[in-house]
N, C-alpha and C positions, 0 to 999 in steps of 0.2 A: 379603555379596555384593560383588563387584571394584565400584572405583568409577566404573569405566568400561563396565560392561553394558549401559548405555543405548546408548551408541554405537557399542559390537561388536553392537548389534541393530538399529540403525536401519543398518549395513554390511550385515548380512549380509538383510536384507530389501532393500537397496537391489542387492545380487547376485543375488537369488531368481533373476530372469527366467533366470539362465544352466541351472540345470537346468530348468524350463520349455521352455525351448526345446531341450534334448538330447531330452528327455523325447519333448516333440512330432513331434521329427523321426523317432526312432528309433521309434515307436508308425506313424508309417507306411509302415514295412515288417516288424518283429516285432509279431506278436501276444500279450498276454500278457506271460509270462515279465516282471513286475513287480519281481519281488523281483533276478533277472539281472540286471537294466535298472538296477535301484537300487545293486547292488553295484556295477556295472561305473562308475556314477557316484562312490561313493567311494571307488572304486583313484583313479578319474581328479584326483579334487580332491585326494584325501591324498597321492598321488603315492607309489602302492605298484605294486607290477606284482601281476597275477591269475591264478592257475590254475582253468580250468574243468575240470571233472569230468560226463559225465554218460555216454549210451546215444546212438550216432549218431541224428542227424535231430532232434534239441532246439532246433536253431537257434543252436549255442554259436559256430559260424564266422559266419556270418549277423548273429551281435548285433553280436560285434566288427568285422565289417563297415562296418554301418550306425554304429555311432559313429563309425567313423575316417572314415565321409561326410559324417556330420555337422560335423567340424571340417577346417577348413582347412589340415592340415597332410599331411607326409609318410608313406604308408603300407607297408608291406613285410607282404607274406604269407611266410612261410616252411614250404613241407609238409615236414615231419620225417621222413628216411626213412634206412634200415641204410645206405648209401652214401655219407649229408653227410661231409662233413668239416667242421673248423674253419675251415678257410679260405673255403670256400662262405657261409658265415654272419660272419665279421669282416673278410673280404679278407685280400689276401697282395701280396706285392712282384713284381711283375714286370719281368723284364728288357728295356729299351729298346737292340735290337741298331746302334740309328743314333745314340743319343751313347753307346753304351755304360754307362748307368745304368741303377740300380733305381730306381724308381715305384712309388707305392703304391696300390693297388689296392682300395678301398673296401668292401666288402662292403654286404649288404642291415642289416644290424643300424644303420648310422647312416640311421636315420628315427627319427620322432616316435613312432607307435605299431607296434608289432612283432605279429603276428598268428604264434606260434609253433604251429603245427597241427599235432596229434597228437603232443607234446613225446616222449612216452616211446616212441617209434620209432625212436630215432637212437641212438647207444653212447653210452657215459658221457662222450669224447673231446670229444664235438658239445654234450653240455648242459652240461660244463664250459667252454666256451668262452663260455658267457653267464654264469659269476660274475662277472667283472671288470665286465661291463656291468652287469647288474643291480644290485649294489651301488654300484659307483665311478661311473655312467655315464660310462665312456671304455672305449677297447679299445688293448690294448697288439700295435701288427702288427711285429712282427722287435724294433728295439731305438727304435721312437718311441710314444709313448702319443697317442691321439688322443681328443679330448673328444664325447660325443653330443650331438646335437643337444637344448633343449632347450622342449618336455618329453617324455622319455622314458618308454614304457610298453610293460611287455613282456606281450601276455595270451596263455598259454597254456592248448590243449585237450591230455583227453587223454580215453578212454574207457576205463570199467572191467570190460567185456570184451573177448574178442579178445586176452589175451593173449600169444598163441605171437608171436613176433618182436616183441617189447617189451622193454625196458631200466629198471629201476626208476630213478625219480629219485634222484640225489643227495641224503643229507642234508642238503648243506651249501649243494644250490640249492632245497630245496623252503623251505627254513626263509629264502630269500629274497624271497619271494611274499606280500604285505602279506595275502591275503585266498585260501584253497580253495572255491570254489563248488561246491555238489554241484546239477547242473540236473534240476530233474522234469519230469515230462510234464504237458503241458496238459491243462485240463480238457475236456468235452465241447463246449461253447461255443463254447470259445477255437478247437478243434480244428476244427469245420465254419468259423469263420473263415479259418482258417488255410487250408484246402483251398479254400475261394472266393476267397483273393487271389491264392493262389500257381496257379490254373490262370484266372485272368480275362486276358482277351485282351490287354492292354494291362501292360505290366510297370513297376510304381513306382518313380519313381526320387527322389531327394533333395537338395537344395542344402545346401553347407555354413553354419550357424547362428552356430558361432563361432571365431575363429582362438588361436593361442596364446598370444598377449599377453595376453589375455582367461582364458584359464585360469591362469597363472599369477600374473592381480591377484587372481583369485579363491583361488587356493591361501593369495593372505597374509591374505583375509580369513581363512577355516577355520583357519589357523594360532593367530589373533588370538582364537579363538573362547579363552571363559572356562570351566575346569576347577579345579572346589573342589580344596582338599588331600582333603576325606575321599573323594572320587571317584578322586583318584592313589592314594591308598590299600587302596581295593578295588581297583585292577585288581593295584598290586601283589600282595594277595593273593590274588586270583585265579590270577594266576602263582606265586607260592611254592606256591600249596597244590596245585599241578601237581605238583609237587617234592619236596615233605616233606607229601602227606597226613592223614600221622597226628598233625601239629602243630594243624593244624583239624578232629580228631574224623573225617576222614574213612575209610572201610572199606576202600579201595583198596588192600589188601596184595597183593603178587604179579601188580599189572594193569599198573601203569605201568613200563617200564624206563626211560623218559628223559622229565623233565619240558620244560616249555616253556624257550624261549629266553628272556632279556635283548629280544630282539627281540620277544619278542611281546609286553612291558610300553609299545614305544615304537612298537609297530603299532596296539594298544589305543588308546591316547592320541589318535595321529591320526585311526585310523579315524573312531574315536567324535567327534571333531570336526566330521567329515564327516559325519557321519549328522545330528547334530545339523543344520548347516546346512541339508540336506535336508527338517528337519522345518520349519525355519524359525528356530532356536534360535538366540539368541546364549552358549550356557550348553551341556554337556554337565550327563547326569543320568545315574544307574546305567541304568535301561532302555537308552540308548543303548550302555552295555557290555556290560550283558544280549542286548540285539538282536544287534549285531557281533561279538561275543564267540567265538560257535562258529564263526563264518569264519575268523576269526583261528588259533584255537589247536588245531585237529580237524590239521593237517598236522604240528603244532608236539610234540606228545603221543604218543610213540609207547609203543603198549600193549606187554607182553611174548605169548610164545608161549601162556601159558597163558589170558591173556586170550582170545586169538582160536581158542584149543580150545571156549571158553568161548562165543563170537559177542560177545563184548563189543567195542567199536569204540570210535576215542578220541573222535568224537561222543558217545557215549554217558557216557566219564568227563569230559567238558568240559558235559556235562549236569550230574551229579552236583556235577560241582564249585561249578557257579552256585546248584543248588540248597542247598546246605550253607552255602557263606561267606556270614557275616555281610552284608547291604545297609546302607549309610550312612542 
């Protein structure tokens, strides 16, 4: 064991309060949707950005709401639609007719958290213009690069019907999204809750809990958090065996055409820091890869044609995968 465990666990219990208190805020306006609530906590600590997935009315705009009320910083909605441009979303130069100079013109993407709504609504022109952000956090407008604000956090909707005037994502920006959430429906419960808050006469509202100073000491705890080698180990192979299958016994011929990224071994990593933290941990453990695992690598895994003649999903080969490779 690190010889310093002791002390990355009496940190990360002395940080607890910070999800406690997301938690609490954001539970008095979403009902439910736990497991949402929890992911959306460790995009936020690991400092990944999020794609939500579900069926309109899950509450996927609504969460990301209430957290970005939760904290004290900058918020920008963005509704994603055929007409954005680039410029609408980074800004552009604009000309000053009275000293005759260009200015620069800011767009909504420098805030703290980015509420991308309905992503795959806009042409490929408009979602390319968030690679530079999402990866570098700066935005390059004409011939100056400009640094985002920080902490940075881009959480993207998108729903998996309704297709007709949709734009598939870029490979090259989905595989930048630390975490794919797929949102279900509430239970029966949750659901008569949910219809008693949202039609009660008086409408909830919320104070912000914490500012971004505060997320970002917290980020160096989860960072600090302690990962054995045999745990780097299995995620790595968890990722190769995205790759090379039949290297780990597994049956996958003709499902996968393109295994995981290099990214998804250093999304693993952090993720799983984060969940830990969550649990309380000052230590990362396979479950916590097991748990974060299919967020991670369900966008990452693209199956071939014959797979989805098949109904096979790469949920389903990031199932298999966990259940075949070897645990530490």
């Amino acid at each position: 064991m690190h010889p310093d465990i002791d002390q990355i666990q009496c940190n990360v219990e002395a940080s607890g309060a910070f999800c406690r208190k997301l938690k609490d805020s954001i539970g008095q306006i979403v009902v439910g949707q736990h497991y949402l609530v929890e992911r959306l906590l460790i995009g936020l600590l690991a400092d990944g950005h999020i794609l939500l997935e579900g069926v309109p009315g899950l509450a996927k705009t609504l969460s990301v709401k209430t957290l970005a009320r939760a904290i004290r910083a900058k918020f920008a909605r963005l509704q994603f639609t055929p007409d954005l441009l680039p410029a609408d979303l980074i800004g552009t130069m604009v000309y000053n007719p009275t000293s005759g100079e260009f200015t620069t013109r800011k767009g909504p993407i420098f805030a703290n958290i980015v509420l991308a709504d309905e992503i795959n609504r806009a042409p490929a022109k408009v979602q390319s213009a968030l690679l530079e952000a999402m990866q570098e956090r700066q935005v390059t407008i004409s011939d100056a690069t400009h640094p985002l604000p920080s902490p940075f956090l881009v959480l993207a909707t998108q729903n998996p019907i309704e297709q007709e005037g949709t734009y598939p994502l870029p490979e090259a920006q989905v595989d930048r999204f630390m975490l794919k959430i797929i949102v279900g429906y509430p239970d029966k419960a949750e659901e008569r809750m949910i219809m008693d808050r949202m039609t009660a006469e008086h409408e909830v509202t919320i104070e912000p809990v914490v500012d971004p100073a505060e997320i970002l000491k917290v980020r160096s705890v989860v960072r600090s958090i302690y990962i054995d080698d045999k745990v780097k180990d299995y995620i790595v192979d968890i990722v190769h065996a995205s790759r090379r299958p039949d290297s780990y016994g597994l049956d996958l011929t003709g499902l996968i055409a393109y295994g995981a990224s290099p990214r998804a071994s250093i999304y693993l990593n952090l993720a799983a820091r984060a969940h830990a933290f969550i649990q309380g941990r000052g230590y990362v453990t396979p479950e916590d890869i097991k748990s974060i695992g299919p967020d991670v690598l369900r966008h990452r895994i693209i199956v071939t044609y014959e797979a989805e003649a098949e109904n096979i999903t790469s949920t389903a080969v990031v199932q298999k995968i966990f259940d075949h490779v070897e645990v530490p």
